[in-house]
C-alpha positions in Angstrom: -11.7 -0.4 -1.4 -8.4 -2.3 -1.2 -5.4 -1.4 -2.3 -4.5 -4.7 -4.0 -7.8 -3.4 -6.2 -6.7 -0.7 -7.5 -5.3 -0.1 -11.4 -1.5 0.3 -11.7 -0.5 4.0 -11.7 -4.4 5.2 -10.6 -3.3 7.5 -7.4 -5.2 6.8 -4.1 -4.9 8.4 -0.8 -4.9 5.6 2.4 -8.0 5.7 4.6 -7.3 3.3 7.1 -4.2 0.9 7.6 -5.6 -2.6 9.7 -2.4 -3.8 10.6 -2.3 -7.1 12.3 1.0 -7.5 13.2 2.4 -3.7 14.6 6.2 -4.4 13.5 4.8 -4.4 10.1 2.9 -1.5 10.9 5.3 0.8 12.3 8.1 -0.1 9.5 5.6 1.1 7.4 4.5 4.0 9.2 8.4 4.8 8.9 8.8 4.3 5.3 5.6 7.6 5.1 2.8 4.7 3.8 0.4 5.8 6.7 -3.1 7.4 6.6 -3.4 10.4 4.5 -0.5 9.3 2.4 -1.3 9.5 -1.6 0.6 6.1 -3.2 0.3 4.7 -6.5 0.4 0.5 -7.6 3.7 0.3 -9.5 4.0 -3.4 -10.3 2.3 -6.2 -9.2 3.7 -9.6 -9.5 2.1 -12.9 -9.9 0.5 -15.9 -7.7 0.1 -14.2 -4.9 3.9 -12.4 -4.5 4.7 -8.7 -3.2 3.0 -5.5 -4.8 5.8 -2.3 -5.5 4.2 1.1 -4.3 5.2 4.7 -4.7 4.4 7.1 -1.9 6.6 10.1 -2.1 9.1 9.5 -4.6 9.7 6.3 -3.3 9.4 2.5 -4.3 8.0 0.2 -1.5 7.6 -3.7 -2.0 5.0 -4.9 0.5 3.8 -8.4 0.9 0.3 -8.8 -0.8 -0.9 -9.6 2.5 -0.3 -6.2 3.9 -1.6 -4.8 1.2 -4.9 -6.5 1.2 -5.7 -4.8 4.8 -5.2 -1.1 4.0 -7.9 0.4 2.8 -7.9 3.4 -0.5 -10.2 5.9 -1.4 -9.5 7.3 -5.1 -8.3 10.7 -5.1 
């Protein structure tokens, strides 16, 4: 499933990360959201706008964009 599917707080482990652009993906891959990595939805704001994560006691705003290409399985 996506992660933009997920419930708020419900821990997931990353499966696969489809980057299209690989800036985005290697910022990310430096901030520890890569495959393997268990992250949580913290907050999710409205018509269409970034999604907060925590991955490793961490807080991570990602566009909703991004988040609709990486891929969760539920832990």
């Amino acid at each position: 499933m996506k992660l933009t599917e997920i419930e708020l707080s419900l821990p997931v482990r990353i499966v696969d990360m489809a980057c299209n652009n690989q800036l985005v993906c290697r910022r990310l891959n430096d901030l520890g959201i890569m495959e393997g990595t268990l992250v949580s939805i913290k907050k999710r704001l409205p018509f269409g706008g970034p999604i907060t994560l925590e991955a490793g006691n961490q807080w991570i705003s990602i566009r909703r964009c991004e988040a609709l290409q990486i891929l969760v399985e539920a832990v």
